[in-house]
C-alpha positions in Angstrom: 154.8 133.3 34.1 157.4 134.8 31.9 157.5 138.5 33.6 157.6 136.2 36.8 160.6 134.3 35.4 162.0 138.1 34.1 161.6 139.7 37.7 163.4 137.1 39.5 166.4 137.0 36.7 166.4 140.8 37.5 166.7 140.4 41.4 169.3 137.8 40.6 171.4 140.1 38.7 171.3 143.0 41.0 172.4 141.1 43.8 174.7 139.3 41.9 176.4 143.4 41.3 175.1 143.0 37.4 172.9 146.6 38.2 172.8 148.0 34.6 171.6 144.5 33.0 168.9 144.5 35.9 167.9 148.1 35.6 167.8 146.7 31.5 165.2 143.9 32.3 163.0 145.8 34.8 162.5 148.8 32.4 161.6 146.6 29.9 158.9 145.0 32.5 157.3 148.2 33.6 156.5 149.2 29.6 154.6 145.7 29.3 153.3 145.8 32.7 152.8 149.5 33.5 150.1 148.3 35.7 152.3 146.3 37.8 152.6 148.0 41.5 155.2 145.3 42.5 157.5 146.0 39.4 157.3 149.5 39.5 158.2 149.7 43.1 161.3 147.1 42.6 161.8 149.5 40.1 162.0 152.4 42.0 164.4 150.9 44.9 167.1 150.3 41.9 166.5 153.8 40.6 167.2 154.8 44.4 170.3 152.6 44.7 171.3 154.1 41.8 170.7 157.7 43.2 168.6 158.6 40.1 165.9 160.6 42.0 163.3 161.7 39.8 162.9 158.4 38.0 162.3 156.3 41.9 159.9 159.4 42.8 158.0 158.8 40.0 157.6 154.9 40.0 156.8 155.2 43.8 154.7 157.2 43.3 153.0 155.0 40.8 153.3 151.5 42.8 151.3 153.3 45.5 148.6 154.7 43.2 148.2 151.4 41.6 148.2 149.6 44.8 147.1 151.6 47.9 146.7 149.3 50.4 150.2 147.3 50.1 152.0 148.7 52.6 155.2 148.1 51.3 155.0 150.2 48.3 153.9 152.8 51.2 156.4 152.7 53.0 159.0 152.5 49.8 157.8 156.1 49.0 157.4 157.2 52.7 161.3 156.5 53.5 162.2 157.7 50.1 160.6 161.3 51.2 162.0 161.2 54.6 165.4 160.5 53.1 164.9 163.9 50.8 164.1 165.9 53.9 160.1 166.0 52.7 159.6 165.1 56.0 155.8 166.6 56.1 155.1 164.6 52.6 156.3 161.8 54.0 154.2 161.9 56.7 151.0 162.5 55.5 151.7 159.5 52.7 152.7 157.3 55.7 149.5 158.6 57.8 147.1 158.8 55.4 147.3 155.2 54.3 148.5 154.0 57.9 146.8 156.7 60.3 146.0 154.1 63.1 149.8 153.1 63.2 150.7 156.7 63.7 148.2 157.6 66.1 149.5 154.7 68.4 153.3 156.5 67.9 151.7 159.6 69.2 152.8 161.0 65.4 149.5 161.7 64.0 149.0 164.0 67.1 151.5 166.4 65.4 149.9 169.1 63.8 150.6 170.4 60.6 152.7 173.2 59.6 150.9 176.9 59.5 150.3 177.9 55.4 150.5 181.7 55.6 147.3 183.6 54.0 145.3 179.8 55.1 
């Protein structure tokens, strides 16, 4: 209950503009709950708001490996990519999780780009 109680303060404090003090509370949760897909991917959108790159990368990265199937965390690291121009990486995160959603857009159609000496 208490790292229930400790997310929601966080999310209060972010939107309340207190950023640092929520970034504070949320690193603190991912060391005791580095196992948590939810807190590492609320951890990675305020690494993202904050523009530190490398550090929302990595937790998206993590909330999807923890949690495959939650498309949310998905989609986190899918629009992450697409907003770094990794547009093929986002992509294949996106369609291999979600493959029938893109086949219906006509995306997974697309093929992939040529490797040279492949």
């Amino acid at each position: 209950m208490e790292t229930k109680n400790t997310l929601s303060k966080a999310a209060l404090l972010y939107k309340q503009g207190d950023v640092n003090e929520a970034l504070k509370l949320l690193e603190d949760l991912v060391i005791s709950n580095p196992d948590s897909s939810k807190i590492n991917a609320t951890l990675a959108n305020t690494y993202l708001d904050l523009e530190i790159m490398d550090k929302a990368l990595k937790h998206f990265i993590k909330a999807t490996e923890l949690d495959p199937k939650w498309e949310a965390a998905s989609l986190g690291l899918f629009h992450f990519l697409w907003g770094q121009d990794k547009r093929v990486e986002a992509l294949i995160e996106h369609g291999g999780k979600h493959r029938h959603s893109l086949f219906g857009k006509g995306i997974g159609r697309v093929a992939p780009p040529a490797v040279p000496g492949v």
